[in-house]
C-alpha positions in Angstrom: 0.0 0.0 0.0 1.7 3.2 -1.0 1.1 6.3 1.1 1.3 10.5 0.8 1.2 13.0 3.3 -1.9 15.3 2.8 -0.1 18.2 1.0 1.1 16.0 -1.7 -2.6 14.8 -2.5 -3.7 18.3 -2.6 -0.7 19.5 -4.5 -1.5 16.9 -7.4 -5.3 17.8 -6.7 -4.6 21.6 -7.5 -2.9 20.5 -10.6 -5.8 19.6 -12.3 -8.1 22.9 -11.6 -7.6 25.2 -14.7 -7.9 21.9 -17.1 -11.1 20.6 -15.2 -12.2 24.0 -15.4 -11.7 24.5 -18.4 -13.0 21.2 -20.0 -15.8 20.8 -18.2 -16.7 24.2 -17.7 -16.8 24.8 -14.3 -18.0 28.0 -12.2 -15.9 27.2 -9.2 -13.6 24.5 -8.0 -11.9 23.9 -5.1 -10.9 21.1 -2.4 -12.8 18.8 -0.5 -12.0 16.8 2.5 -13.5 15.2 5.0 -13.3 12.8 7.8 -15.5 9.7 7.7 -15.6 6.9 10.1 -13.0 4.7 11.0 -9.9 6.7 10.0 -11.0 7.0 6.3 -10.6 10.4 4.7 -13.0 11.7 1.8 -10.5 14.0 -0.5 -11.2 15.3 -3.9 -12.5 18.5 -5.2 -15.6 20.8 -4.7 -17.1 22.0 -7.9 -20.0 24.6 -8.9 -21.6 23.9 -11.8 -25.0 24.5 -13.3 -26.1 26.4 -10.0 -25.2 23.6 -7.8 -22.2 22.3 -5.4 -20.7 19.2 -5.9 -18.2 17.4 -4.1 -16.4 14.7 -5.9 -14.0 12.3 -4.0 -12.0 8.9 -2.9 -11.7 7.2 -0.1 -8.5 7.5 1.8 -7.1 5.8 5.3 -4.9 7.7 7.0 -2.0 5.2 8.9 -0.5 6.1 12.7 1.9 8.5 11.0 -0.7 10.9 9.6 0.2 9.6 6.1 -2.8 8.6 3.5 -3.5 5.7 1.3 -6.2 5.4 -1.7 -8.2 2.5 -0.4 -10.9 3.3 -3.1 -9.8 4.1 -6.8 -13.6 5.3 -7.8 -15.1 8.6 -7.3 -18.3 9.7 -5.6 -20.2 12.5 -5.8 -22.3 14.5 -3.1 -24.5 17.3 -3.7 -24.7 20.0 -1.5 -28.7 19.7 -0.9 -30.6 16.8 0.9 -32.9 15.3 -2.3 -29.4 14.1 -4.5 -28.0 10.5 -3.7 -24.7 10.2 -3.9 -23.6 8.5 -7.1 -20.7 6.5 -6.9 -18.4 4.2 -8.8 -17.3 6.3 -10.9 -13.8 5.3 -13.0 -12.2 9.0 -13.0 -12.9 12.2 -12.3 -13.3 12.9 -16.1 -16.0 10.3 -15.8 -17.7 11.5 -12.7 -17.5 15.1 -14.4 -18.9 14.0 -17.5 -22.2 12.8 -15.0 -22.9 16.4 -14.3 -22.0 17.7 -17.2 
């Protein structure tokens, strides 16, 4: 299992913004984290598109040195309001993306 400290995930997060942006054309986008239950970490990005908020995201487990592992390669998405299910399994973020779009 291959691990990265939090700041290199968001590093090769912020990498993508002006492309995602640009492709998919997004109002906003920014990151997302969040901590779930038993030491797994949501991180990914938060969107705005098409009047909504989105947040799309992996699963991550962080170890006993603060350092995170990709435990789930597909992506989920959240809305920001109570009536969306999340969707999941998505293959990419392109894919995921490509859902709202």
């Amino acid at each position: 299992m291959e691990y990265g400290t939090r700041e290199e995930i968001m590093n090769t997060l912020q990498q993508s913004f002006h492309t995602l942006m640009d492709t998919y054309k997004l109002e906003d986008i920014g990151l997302f984290e969040e901590q779930g239950q038993n030491g797994e970490y949501y991180i990914g990005y938060t969107i705005n598109q098409n009047g909504g908020t989105y947040m799309l995201h992996q699963t991550y487990k962080m170890n006993q040195d603060g350092q995170f592992s990709l435990i789930n390669k597909e992506w989920t998405i959240e809305a920001d309001e109570p009536k969306f299910d999340d969707k999941k399994g998505y293959g990419s973020i392109e894919d995921a993306l490509q859902h709202l779009h």
